[in-house]
MIVEX-620209 format. One record per residue: chain; residue number from 1; x, y, z of N, C-alpha, C, O in turn; residue in one letter. Coordinates in steps of 0.001 Angstrom, whole numbers, plus 500000, padded with zeros to 6 digits. Layout:
<sites>
rogu  milo  n_px  n_py  n_pz  ca_px  ca_py  ca_pz  c_px  c_py  c_pz  o_px  o_py  o_pz  vomi
A  NUM  X  Y  Z  X  Y  Z  X  Y  Z  X  Y  Z  A
...
</sites>
This chain:
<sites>
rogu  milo  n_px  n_py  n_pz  ca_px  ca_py  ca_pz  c_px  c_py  c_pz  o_px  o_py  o_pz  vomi
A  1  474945  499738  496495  476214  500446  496605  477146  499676  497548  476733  499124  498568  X
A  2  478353  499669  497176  479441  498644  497904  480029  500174  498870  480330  501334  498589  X
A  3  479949  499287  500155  480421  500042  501135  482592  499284  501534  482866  498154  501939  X
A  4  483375  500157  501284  484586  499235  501513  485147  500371  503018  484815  501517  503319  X
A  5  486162  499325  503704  486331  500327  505064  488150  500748  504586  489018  500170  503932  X
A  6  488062  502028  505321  489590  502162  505376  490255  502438  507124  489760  502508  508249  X
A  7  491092  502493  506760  492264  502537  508276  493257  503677  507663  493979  503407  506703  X
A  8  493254  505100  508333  494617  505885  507538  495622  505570  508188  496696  505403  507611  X
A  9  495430  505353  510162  496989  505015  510760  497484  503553  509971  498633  503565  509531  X
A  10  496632  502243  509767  496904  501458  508817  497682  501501  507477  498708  500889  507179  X
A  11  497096  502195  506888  497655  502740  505584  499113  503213  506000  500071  502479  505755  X
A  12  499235  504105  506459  500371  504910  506761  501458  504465  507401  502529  505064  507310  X
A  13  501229  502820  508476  502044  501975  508729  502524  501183  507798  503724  500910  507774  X
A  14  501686  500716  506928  502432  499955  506077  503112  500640  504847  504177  500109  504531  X
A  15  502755  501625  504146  503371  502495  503590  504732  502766  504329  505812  502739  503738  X
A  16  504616  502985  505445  506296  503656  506078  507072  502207  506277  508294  502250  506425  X
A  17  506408  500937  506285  507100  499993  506491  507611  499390  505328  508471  498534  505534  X
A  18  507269  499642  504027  507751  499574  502965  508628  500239  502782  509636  499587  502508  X
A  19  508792  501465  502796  509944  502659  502800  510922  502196  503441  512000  501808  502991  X
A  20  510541  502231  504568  511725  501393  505808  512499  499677  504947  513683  499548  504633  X
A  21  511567  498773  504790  511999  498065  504194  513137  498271  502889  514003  497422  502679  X
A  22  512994  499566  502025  513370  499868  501199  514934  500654  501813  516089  500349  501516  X
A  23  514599  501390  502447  515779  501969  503550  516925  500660  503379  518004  500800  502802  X
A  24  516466  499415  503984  517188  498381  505114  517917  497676  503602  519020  497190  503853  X
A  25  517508  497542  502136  518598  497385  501682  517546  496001  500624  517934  495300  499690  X
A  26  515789  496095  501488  515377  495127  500695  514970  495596  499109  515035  496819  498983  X
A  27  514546  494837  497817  514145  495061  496750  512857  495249  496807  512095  494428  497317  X
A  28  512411  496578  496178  510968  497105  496439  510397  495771  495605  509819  495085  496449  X
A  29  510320  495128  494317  510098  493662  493828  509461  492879  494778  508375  492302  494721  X
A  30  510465  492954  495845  510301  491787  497074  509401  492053  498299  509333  491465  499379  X
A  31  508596  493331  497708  508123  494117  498944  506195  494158  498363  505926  494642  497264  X
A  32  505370  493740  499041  504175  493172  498817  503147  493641  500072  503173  493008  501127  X
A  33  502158  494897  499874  501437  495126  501038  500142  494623  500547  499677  494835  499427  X
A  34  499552  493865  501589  498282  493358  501581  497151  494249  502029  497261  494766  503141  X
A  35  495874  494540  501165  494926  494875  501602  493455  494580  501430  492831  494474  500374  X
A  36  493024  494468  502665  491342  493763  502576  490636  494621  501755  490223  493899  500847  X
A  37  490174  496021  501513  489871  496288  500938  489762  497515  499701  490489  498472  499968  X
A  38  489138  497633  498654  489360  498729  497816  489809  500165  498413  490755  500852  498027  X
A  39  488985  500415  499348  489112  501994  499734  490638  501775  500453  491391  502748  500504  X
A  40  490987  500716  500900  492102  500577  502149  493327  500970  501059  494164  501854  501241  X
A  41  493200  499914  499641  493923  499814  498774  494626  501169  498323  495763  501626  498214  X
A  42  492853  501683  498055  493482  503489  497509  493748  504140  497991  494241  505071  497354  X
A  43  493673  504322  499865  494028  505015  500462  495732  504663  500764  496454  505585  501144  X
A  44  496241  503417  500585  497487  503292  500838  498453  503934  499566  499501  504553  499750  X
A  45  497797  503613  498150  498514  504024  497399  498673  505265  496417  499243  505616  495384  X
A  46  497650  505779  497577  497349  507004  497042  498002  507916  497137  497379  508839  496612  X
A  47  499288  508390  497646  500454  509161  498104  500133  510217  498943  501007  511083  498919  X
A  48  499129  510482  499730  498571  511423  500541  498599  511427  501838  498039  512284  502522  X
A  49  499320  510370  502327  499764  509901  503337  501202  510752  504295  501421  511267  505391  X
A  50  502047  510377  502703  503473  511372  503606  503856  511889  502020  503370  511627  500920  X
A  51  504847  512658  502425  505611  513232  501521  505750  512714  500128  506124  511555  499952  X
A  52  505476  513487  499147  505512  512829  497709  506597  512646  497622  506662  511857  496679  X
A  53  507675  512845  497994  508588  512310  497527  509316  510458  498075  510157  509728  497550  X
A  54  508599  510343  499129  508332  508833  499209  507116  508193  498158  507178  506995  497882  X
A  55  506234  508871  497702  505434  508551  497030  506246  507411  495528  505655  506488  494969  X
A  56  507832  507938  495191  508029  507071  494913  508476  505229  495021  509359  504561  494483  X
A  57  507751  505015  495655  507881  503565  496564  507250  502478  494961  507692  501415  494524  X
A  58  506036  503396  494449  505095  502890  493789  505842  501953  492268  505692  500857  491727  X
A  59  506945  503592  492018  507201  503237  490595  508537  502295  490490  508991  502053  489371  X
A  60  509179  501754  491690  510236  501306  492056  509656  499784  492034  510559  498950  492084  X
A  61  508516  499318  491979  507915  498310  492271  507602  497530  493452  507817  496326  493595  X
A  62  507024  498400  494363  506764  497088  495385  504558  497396  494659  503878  498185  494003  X
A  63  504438  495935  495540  503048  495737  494879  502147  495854  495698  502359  495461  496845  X
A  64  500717  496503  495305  499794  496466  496376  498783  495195  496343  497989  495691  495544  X
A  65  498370  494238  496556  497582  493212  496567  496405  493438  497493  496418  493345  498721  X
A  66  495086  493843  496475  493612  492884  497041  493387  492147  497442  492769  491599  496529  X
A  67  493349  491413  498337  493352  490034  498324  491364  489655  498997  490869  488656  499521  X
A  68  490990  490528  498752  489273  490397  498921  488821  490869  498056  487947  491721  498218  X
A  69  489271  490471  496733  488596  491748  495151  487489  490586  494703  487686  489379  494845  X
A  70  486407  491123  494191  485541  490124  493772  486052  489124  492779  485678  487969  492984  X
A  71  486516  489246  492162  487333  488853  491287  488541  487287  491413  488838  486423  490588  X
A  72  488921  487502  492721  489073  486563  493133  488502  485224  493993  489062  484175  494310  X
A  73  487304  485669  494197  486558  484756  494773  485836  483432  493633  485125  482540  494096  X
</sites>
């Protein structure tokens, strides 16, 4: 069984720093959060964090990136 770790104050910083980014005038396109791992992944984009109605961050396009997925190794 694959054990993956999460961070919620993590999650929830970069989530609000996307928003914020989005606030300041940047293109959600241009907006890219990195995460080590699966659970970190789903916990960031999982909208359970803040208000659904930021939850739309997702469909506006900014991207979440794995960047430790087996897959890429």
């Amino acid at each position: 069984m694959e054990r993956s770790c999460t961070n919620e104050h993590e999650a929830e910083r970069a989530f609000r720093l996307a928003c914020f980014f989005i606030a300041q005038g940047i293109a959600p396109s241009q907006i890219t959060i990195l995460a080590a791992y699966q659970a970190q992944a789903s916990l960031i984009k999982g909208g359970d964090l803040l208000p659904v109605t930021l939850g739309d961050v997702w469909r506006l396009g900014v991207r979440l990136v794995l960047f430790c997925s087996p897959s890429s190794e």
